[in-house]
C-alpha positions, -999 to +999 in steps of 0.1 A: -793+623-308-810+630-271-834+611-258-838+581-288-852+613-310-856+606-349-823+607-374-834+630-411-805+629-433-802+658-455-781+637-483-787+610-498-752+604-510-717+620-502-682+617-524-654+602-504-619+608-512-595+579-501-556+590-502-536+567-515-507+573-488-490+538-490-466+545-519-427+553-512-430+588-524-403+609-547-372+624-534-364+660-548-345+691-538-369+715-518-354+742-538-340+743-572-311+764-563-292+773-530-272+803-518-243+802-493-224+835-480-188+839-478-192+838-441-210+809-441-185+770-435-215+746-451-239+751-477-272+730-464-291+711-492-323+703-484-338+667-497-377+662-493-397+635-498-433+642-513-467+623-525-460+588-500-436+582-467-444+547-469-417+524-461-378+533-460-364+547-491-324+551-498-308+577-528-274+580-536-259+612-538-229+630-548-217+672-558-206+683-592-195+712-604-214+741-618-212+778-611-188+766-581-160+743-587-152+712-558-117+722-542-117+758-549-153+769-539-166+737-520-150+702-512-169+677-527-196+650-509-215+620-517-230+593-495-266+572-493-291+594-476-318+573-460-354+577-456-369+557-426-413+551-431-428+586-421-393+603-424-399+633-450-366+659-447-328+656-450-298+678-449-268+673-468-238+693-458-217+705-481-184+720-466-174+752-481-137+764-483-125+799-474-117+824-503-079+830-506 
């Protein structure tokens, strides 16, 4: 306000919405299924973190089998991907073999 001029609020009362961003989150696949071309050497997986970045977070992960099989299609992975406080994304690479 200029020169000391009078203040009217127009509400009497407002709702506040506090975020509750101090939680760890949950880890999850940003996509429920990938594609990789024949062309292509590494299927990139994708691992997100939603609803919290708070702290540093560690999962475990590892390839099965399913419409592709390890050592024919793909040759199989696992490792500890880690999660430091704010970190959000992750790639795992998973190295795919050429077609006979």
């Amino acid at each position: 306000v200029e020169n000391g001029g009078d203040v009217k609020l127009l509400r009497r009362a407002t709702t506040v919405t506090v975020v509750d961003d101090d939680d760890g989150g949950v880890v999850m696949f940003e996509l429920p299924t990938w594609e990789a071309g024949m062309q292509d050497n590494y299927a990139q997986v994708t691992v997100i973190r939603r609803h919290g970045a708070d702290g540093k977070v560690s999962i475990d992960y590892a390839t099965k089998d399913g419409s592709a099989q390890a050592g024919k299609q793909f040759s199989s992975v696992n490792g500890r991907l880690e999660f430091e406080a704010g970190e959000v994304r992750k790639v795992v690479q998973v190295p795919l073999l050429p077609v006979a």
